[in-house]
C-alpha positions, 0 to 999 in steps of 0.5 A: 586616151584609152586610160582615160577612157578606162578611168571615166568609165570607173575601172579600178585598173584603168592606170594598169599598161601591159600587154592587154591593157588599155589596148586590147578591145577583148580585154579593156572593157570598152565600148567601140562602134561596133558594139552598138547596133546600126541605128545607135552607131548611125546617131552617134555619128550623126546627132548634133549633140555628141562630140565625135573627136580624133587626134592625128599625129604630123604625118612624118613624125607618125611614119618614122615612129611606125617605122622604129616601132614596128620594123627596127624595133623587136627584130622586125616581127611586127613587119613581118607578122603583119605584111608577109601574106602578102605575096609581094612582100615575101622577097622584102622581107625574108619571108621564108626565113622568117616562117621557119626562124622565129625571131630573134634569129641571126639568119633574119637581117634586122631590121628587116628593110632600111627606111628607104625600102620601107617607104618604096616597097612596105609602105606601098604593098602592105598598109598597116593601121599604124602607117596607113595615113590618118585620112584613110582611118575612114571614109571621106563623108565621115571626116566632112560630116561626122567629126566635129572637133581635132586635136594635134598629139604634137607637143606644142598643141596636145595639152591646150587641145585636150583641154578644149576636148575634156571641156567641151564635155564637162570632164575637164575638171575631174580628169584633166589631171591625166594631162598634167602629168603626162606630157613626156615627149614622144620618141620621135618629137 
C-alpha cells in the first residue's frame, strides 16, 4: 500500500523497492499521524467523513512468515538485532556471539531458534511489530471506534476488498491497476 500511496501522492519513483523505498518513513515522503498535530490527528480519527482502513493478515500465516523472515532468513540477524537487549533472550539467541560475530558466522547456529523455541521463548519475551498480533497494532478504543473499514491480505479476499477500498474513496478507477497486476501469492499462502 505504501506504492500505492506513493503513486496517488504523485511521485515519479513510487514503483521503485529497495532498501528505503517504499518502506522507510524518513525517505518515502509520506505523511503518518505523527506528523500532524494532535487536534488534526484526534479529527483524522474521529470525523465520520474519513475512511480510516487496515488490512490484517491470518494470524498464523503472518507468524510463520515472520518467523521465515526475520529468524530463517539472513542468518537470524533481524532476531537478534531486534530481541537481544533484552536481558532474557541473550541465552536464546547466542547473544554474545553474536555481539562479537557479525553474521554470516559459522559460530552462530542458523537459524538461531527452531520454530518451537520461537513461539515458547521469542515470541513471549520480545515483541516485535512484525509478529506482535495485529490487535495489539493499537489500543482497543481505536479499533471499536475509529477504524471504519478491514481488508483481508489473504488471496481469496485481497483484490474484492481493495476494490471496496479504492472505491469507497474515489480512486478505484485511476489506480485500481495496482491490483490487477499484483496479485502473486505470498510465500507462506
Amino acid at each position: 500500500f505504501k506504492k500505492l500511496f506513493r503513486r496517488m501522492e504523485g511521485y515519479a519513483d513510487w514503483d521503485v523497492e529497495n532498501n528505503e523505498l517504499p518502506h522507510n518513513p524518513y525517505k518515502n515522503g509520506l505523511n503518518y499521524l505523527y506528523h500532524f498535530k494532535p487536534a488534526e490527528a484526534d479529527a483524522m480519527l474521529t470525523d465520520p467523513s474519513w475512511t480510516r482502513a487496515i488490512f490484517v493478515r491470518e494470524p498464523r500465516e503472518r507468524l510463520l512468515s515472520a518467523y521465515l523472515d526475520k529468524v530463517v532468513g539472513n542468518h537470524s540477524y533481524y532476531v537478534r538485532k531486534h530481541c537481544c537487549s533484552i536481558p532474557s533472550m541473550a541465552p536464546v539467541l547466542d547473544c554474545n556471539l553474536f555481539r562479537t560475530n557479525a553474521p554470516p558466522s559459522i559460530q552462530l547456529k542458523n537459524p538461531a531458534v527452531s520454530f518451537a523455541e520461537f513461539l515458547t521463548k521469542v515470541y513471549k519475551d520480545c515483541m516485535d511489530p512484525h509478529w506482535r498480533p495485529q490487535a495489539k497494532r493499537m489500543p482497543q478504543k481505536y479499533w471499536d471506534k475509529a477504524i471504519n473499514f478491514v481488508g483481508h491480505l489473504d488471496n481469496d479476499h485481497f483484490h474484492n476488498d481493495a476494490q471496496r477500498l479504492l472505491a469507497q474513496v474515489g480512486a478505484w478507477e485511476e489506480f485500481g491497476d495496482m491490483f490487477n497486476d499484483n496479485l502473486a501469492k505470498h510465500a507462506t499462502s
